[in-house]
C-alpha positions in Angstrom: -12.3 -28.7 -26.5 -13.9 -26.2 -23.6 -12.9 -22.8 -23.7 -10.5 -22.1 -20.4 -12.2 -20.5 -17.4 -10.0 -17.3 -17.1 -10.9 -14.7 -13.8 -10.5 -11.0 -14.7 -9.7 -8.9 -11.6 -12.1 -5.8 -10.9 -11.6 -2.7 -9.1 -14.7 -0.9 -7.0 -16.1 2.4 -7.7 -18.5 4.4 -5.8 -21.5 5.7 -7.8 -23.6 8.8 -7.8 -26.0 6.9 -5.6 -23.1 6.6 -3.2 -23.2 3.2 -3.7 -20.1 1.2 -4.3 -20.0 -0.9 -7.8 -17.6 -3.4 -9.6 -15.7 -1.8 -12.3 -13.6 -3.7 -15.5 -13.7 -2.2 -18.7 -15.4 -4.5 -21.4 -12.0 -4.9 -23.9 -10.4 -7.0 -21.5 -13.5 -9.3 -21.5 -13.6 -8.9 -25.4 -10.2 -9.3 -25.7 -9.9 -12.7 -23.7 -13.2 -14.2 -25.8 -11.2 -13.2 -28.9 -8.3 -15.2 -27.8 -10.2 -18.2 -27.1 -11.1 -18.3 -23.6 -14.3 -17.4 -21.5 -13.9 -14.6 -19.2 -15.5 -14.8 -15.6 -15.0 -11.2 -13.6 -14.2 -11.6 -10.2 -16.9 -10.4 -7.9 -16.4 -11.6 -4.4 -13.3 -11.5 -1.5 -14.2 -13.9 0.3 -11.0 -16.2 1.2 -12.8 -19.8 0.7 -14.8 -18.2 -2.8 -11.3 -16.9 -3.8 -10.3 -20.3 -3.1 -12.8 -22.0 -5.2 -12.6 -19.6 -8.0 -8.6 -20.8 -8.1 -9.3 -24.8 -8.2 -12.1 -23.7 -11.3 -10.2 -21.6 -13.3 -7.0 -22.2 -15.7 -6.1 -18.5 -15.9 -5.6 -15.1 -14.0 -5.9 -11.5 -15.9 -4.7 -9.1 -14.0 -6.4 -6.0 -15.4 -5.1 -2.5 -15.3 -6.9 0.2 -13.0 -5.7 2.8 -9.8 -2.4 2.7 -8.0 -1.5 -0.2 -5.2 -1.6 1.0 -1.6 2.4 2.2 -1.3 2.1 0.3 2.2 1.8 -3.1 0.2 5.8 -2.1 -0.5 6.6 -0.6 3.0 6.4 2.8 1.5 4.5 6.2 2.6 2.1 7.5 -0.1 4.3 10.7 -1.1 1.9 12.5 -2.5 1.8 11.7 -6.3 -0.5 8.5 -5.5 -4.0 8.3 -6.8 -6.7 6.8 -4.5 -5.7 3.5 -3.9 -8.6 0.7 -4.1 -7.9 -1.5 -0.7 -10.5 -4.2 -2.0 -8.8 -4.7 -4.9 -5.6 -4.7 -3.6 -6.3 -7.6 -1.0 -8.5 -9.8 -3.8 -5.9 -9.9 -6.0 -3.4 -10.0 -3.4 -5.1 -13.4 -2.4 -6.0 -14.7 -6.5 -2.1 -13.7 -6.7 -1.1 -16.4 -3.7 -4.0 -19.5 -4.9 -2.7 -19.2 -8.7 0.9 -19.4 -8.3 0.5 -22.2 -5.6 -1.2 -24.3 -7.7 0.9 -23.3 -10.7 -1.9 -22.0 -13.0 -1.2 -19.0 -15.4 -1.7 -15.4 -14.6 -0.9 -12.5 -16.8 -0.7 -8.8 -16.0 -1.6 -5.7 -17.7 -0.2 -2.2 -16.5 -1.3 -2.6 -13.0 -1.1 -6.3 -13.2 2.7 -5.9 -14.0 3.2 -3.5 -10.9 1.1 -5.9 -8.7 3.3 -9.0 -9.8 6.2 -6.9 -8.8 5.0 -6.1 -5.4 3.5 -9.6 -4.6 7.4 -11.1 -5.2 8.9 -8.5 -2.9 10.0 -5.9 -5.3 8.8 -2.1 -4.8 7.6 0.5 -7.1 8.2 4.0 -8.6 5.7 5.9 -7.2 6.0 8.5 -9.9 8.0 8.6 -12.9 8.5 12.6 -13.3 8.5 13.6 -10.1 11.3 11.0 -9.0 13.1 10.1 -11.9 12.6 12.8 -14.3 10.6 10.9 -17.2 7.9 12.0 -18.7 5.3 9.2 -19.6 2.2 11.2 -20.2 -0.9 9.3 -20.1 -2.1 8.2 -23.7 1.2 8.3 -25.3 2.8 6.1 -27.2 6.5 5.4 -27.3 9.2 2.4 -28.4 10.7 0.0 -26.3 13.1 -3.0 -26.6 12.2 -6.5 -26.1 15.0 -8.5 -24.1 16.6 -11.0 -26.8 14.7 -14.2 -26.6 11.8 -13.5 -25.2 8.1 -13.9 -25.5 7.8 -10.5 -26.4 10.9 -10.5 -29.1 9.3 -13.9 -30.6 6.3 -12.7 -31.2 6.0 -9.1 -32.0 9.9 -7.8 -32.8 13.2 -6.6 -30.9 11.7 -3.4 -30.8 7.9 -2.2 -31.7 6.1 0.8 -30.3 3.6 0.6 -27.8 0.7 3.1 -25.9 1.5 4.6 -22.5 -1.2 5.4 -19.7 0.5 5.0 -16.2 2.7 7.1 -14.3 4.5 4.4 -11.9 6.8 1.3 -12.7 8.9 -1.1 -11.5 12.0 0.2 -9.0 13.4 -2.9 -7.0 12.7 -5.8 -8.9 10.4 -9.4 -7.3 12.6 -12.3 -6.3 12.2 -14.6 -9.5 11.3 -12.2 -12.0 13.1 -11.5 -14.9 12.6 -8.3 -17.1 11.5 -8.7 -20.7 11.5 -5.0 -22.1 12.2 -1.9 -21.3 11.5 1.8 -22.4 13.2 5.3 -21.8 16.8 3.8 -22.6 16.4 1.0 -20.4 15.2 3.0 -17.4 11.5 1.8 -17.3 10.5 -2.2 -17.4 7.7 -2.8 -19.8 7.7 -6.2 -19.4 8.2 -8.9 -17.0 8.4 -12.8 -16.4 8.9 -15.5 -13.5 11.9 -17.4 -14.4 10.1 -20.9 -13.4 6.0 -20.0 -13.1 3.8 -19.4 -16.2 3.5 -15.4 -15.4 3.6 -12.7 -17.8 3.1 -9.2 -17.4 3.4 -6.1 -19.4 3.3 -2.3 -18.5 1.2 -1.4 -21.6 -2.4 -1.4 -22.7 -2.7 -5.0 -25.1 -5.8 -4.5 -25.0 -6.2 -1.2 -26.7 -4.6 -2.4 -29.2 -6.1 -5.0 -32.0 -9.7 -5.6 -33.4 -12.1 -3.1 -34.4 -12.7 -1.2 -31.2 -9.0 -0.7 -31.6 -8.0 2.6 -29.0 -4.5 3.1 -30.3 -3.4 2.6 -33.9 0.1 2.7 -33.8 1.9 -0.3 -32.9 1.5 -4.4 -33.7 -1.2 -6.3 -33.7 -2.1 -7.6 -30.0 -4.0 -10.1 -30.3 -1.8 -12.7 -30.2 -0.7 -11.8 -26.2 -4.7 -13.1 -25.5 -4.3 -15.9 -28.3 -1.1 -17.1 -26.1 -2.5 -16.8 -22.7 -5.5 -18.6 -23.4 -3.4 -21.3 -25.4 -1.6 -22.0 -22.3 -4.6 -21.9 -19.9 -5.6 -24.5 -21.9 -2.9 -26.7 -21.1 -3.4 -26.0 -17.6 
């Protein structure tokens, strides 16, 4: 049986050079081989490429990286935003739109999770200690809850701890989109589903956390979240 065609989103960095270059970390490439599927970067934003990528692959990753544009969720920047990548934003704006009209599988990881959010109509919180109170400090690592009978409960646990490295979440929730964990007492979503598409999303770092370049030790085992995705792809 072939190995699913998955696209990883990508970000763009400027060099020292000054020159601009695609950026993706290599775990999320690693981690989606180790699952069972072959991982193809995306590397162009042009609508009918976009297009073509979509009718090609079974799968979209939706990798973490910088904060969305607050203007993709008729907000102002308020002033705790990092430097929002517009490419990025409008590629997987557009991957977002091809997969779920063709029903494929995407799956979202920290910025994926807040990107799924925003594509659906929901809004964000544009900073978790300066608007809510909380503190989530980057590379932390904290417990949450999985909702009962969910993917998340099923496969790691009703509760399980997990590593922390963003500073924004979930505030109005997208129009079909169920939450599937939460943190901080139930006052952060970690985890989110479409009630009728194959989409999955979580606010953590999966892929920091299994195999031997392992980042974070605490927590379960996740490689099965890229052993599941892939699994599905394949049916698609």
């Amino acid at each position: 049986m072939d190995k699913p065609l998955i696209l990883l989103s990508t970000g763009v960095r400027v060099g020292s050079t000054g020159l601009p270059y695609l950026h993706l970390y290599q775990n999320y490439a690693d981690s989606v081989t180790a699952g069972g599927g072959l991982p193809l970067p995306v590397s162009t934003g042009e609508p009918e490429d976009l297009a073509r990528l979509a009718d090609l692959a079974q799968g979209l990753l939706l990798t973490g990286g910088v904060d969305i544009a607050p203007a993709r969720y008729g907000q102002e920047d308020r002033g705790r935003c990092g430097q929002p990548d517009l490419w990025r934003d409008s590629v997987e704006w557009d991957l977002c739109g091809l997969f779920v009209q063709r029903g494929k599988p995407i799956w979202g990881i920290c910025r994926g999770l807040q990107l799924l959010n925003v594509f659906f109509g929901g809004t964000l919180v544009q900073d978790l200690e300066s608007e809510r109170g909380l503190s989530h400090p980057d590379h932390s690592v904290h417990p949450l809850e999985a909702a009962p009978g969910s993917w998340l409960e099923r496969t790691f646990g009703p509760s399980f701890p997990v590593n922390s490295y963003h500073h924004q979440a979930v505030d109005e929730l997208g129009r079909g989109l169920v939450p599937t964990a939460f943190s901080m007492s139930g006052q952060v979503v970690e985890g989110l589903a479409h009630e009728s598409l194959p989409i999955l999303a979580v606010q953590w770092h999966p892929e920091r956390m299994w195999g031997p370049g392992r980042r974070d030790p605490e927590g379960p085992d996740m490689l099965p979240f890229f052993t599941s995705f892939c699994a599905l792809c394949g049916e698609a």
